[in-house]
Backbone as a ProteinNet text record, in pm:
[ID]
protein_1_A
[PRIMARY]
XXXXXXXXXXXXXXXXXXXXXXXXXXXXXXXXXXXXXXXXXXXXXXXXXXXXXXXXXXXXXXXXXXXXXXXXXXXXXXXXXXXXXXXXXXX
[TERTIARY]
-2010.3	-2124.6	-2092.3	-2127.5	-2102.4	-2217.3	-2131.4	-2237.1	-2382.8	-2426.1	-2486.6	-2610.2	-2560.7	-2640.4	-2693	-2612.7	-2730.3	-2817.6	-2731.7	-2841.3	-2986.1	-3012	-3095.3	-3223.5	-3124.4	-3219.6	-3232.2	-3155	-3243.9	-3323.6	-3330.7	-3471.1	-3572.6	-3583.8	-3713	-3704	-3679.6	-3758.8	-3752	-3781.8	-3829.8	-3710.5	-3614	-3503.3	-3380.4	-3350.2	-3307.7	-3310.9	-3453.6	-3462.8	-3355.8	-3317.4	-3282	-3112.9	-3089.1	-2960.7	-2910.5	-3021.7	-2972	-2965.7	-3018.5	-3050.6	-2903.3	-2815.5	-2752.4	-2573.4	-2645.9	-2490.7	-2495.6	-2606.7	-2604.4	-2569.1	-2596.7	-2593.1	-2396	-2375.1	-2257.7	-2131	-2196.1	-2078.9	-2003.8	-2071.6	-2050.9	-2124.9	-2067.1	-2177.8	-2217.6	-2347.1	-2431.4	-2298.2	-2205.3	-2088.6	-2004.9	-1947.1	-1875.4	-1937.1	-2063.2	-2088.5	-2130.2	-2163.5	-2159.6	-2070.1	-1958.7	-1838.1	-1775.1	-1633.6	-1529.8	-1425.5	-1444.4	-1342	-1368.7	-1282	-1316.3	-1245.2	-1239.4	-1199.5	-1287.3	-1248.4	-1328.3	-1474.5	-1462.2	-1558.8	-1695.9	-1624.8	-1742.4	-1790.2	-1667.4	-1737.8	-1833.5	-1784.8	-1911.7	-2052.2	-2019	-2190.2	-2251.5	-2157.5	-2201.3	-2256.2	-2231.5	-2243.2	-2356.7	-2390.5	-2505	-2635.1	-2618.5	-2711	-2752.5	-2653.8	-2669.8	-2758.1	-2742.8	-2795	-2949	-2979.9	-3127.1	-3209.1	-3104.9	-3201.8	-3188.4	-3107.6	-3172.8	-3310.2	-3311.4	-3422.7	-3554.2	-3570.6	-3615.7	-3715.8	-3671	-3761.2	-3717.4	-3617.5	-3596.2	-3506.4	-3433.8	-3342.7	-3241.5	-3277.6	-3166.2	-3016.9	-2919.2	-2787.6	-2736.9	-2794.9	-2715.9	-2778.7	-2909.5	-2967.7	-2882	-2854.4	-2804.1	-2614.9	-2577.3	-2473.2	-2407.7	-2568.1	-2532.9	-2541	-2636	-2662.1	-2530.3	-2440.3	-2335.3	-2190.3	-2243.2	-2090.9	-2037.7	-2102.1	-1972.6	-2058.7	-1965.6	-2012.8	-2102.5	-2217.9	-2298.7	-2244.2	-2159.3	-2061.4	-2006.6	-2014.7	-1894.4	-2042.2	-2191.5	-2278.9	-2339.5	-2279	-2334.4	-2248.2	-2078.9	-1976.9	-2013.1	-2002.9	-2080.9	-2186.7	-2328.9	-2395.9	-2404.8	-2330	-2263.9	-2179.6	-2096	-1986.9	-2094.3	-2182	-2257.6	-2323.6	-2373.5	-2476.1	-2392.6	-2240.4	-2166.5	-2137.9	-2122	-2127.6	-2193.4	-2339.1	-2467	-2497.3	-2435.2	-2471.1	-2350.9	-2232.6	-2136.4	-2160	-2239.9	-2257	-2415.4	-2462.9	-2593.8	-2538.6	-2420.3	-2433.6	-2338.8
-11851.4	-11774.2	-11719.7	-11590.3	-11546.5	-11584.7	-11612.6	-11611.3	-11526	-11394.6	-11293.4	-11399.5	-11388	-11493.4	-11640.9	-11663.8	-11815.1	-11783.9	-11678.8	-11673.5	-11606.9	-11508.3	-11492.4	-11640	-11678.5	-11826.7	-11888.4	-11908.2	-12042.3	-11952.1	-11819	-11714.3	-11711.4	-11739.2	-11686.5	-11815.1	-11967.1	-12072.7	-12110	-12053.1	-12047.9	-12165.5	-12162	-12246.8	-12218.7	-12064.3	-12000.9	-12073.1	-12161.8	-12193.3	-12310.1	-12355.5	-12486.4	-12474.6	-12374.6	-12298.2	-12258.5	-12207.8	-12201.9	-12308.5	-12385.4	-12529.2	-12588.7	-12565.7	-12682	-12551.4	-12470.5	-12379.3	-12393.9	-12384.9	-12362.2	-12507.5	-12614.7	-12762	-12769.3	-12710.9	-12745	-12640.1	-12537.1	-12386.3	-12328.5	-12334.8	-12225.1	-12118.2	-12062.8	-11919.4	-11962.3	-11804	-11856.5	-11874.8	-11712.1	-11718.7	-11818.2	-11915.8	-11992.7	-12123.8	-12142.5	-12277.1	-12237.2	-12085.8	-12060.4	-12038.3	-12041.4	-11973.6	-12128	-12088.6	-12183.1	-12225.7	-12220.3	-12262.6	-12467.3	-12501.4	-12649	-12715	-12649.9	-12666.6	-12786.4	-12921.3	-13033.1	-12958.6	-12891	-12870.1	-12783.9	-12704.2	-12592.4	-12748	-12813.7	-12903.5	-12991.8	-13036.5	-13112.5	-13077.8	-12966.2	-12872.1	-12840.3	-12830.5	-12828	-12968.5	-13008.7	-13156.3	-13184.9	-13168.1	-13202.3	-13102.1	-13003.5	-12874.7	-12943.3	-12979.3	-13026.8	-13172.3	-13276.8	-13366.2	-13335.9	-13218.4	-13193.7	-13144	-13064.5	-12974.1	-13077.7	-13194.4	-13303.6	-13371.3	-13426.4	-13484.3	-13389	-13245.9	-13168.5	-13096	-13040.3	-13000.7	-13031.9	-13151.4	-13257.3	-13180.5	-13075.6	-12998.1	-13157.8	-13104.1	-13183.3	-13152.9	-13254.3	-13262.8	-13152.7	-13117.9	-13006.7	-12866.5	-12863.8	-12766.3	-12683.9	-12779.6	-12742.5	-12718.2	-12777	-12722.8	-12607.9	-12564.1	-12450.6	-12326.9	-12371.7	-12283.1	-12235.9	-12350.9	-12317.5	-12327.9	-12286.8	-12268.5	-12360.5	-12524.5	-12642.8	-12748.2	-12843.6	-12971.5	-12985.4	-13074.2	-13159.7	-13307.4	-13319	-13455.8	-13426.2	-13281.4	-13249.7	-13242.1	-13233.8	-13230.3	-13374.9	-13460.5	-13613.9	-13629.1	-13619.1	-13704.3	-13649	-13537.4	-13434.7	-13545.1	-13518.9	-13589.1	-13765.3	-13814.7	-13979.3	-13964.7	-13895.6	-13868.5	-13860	-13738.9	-13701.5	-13851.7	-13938.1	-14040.9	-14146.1	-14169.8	-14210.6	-14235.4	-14084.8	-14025	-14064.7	-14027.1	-14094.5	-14183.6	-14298.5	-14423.4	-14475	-14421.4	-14488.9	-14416.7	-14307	-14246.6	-14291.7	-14369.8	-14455.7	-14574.4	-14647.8	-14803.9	-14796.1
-12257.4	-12211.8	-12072.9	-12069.7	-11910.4	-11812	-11672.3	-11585.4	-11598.4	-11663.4	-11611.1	-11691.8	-11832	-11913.8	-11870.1	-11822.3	-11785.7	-11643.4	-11598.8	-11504.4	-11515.6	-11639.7	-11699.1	-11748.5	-11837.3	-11915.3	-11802.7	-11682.9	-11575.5	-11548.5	-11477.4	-11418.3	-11505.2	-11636.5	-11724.5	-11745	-11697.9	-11706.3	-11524.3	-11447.5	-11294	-11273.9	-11245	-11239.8	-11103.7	-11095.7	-11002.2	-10856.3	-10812	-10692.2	-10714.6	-10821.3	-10858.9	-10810	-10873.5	-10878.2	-10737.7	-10665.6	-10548.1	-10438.1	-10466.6	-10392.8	-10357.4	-10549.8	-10542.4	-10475.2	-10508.5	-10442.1	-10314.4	-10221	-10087.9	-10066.3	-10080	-10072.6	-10129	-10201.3	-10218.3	-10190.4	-10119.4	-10095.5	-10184.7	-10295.9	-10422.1	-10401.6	-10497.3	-10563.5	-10726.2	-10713.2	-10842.2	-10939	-10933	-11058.9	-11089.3	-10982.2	-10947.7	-11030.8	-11000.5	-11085.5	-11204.2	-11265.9	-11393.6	-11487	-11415.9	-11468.3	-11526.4	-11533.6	-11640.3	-11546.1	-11388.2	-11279	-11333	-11283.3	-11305.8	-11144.3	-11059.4	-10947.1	-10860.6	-10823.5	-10772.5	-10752.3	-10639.4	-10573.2	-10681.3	-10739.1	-10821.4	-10956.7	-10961.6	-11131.8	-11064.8	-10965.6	-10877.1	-10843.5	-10829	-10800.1	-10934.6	-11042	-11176.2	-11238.4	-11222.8	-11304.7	-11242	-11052.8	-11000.5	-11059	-11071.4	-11142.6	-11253.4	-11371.2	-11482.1	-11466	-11393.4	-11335.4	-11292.9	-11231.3	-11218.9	-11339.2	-11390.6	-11523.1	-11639	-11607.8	-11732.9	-11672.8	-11566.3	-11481.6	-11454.5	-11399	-11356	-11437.5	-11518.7	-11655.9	-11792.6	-11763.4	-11918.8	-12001.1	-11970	-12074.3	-12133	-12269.5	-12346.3	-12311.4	-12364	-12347.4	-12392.3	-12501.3	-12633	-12538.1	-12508.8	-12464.7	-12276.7	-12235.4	-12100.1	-12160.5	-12284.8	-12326.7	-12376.5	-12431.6	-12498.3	-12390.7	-12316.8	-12176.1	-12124.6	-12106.9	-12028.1	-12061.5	-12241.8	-12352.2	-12342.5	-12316.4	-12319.3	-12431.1	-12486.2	-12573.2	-12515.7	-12596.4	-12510.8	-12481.7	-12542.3	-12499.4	-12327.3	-12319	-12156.6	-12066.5	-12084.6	-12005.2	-12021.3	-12113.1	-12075.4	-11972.2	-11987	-11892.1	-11768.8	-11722.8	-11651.1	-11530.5	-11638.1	-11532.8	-11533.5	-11582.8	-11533.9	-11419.7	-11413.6	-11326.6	-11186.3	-11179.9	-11104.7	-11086.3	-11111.6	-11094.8	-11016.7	-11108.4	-11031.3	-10895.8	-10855.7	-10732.3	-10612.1	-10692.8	-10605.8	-10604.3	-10662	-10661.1	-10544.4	-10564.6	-10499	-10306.8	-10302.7	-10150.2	-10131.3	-10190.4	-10148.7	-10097	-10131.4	-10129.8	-9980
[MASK]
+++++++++++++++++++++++++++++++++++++++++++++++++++++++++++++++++++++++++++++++++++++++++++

């Protein structure tokens, strides 16, 4: 799926602020965490995105997968990895 497209489906479910939250917080761009880079820094800001829009407005595994052309198996590991994260920069 191209960037232009998901950035559509997050805007027509008011999501965009969400999107921008986690780019400015992490020094991406919108394309960059929509896109297919897998570069530390952009999969990190992805996985955290993915991490809110499961929590945030409850998007299913399959549903935030299809959003962003990947398994929903790669948006579970995704946001574990992410929880990981935050569990290990809390303690």
């Amino acid at each position: 799926m191209n960037p232009s497209m998901i950035l559509d489906a997050l805007e027509s479910r008011d999501l965009l602020a969400l999107l921008d939250t986690v780019c400015h917080a992490r020094g991406v761009t919108r394309e960059e965490l929509c896109g297919r880079r897998r570069t530390k820094n952009v999969a990190s800001a992805r996985q955290e995105l993915w991490w809110h829009l499961r929590r945030s407005p409850g998007m299913s595994y399959a549903e935030i997968g299809r959003l962003f052309g990947r398994n929903h198996t790669t948006v579970m590991a995704g946001v574990r990895a992410f929880e990981r994260t935050r569990l290990a920069s809390a303690a």
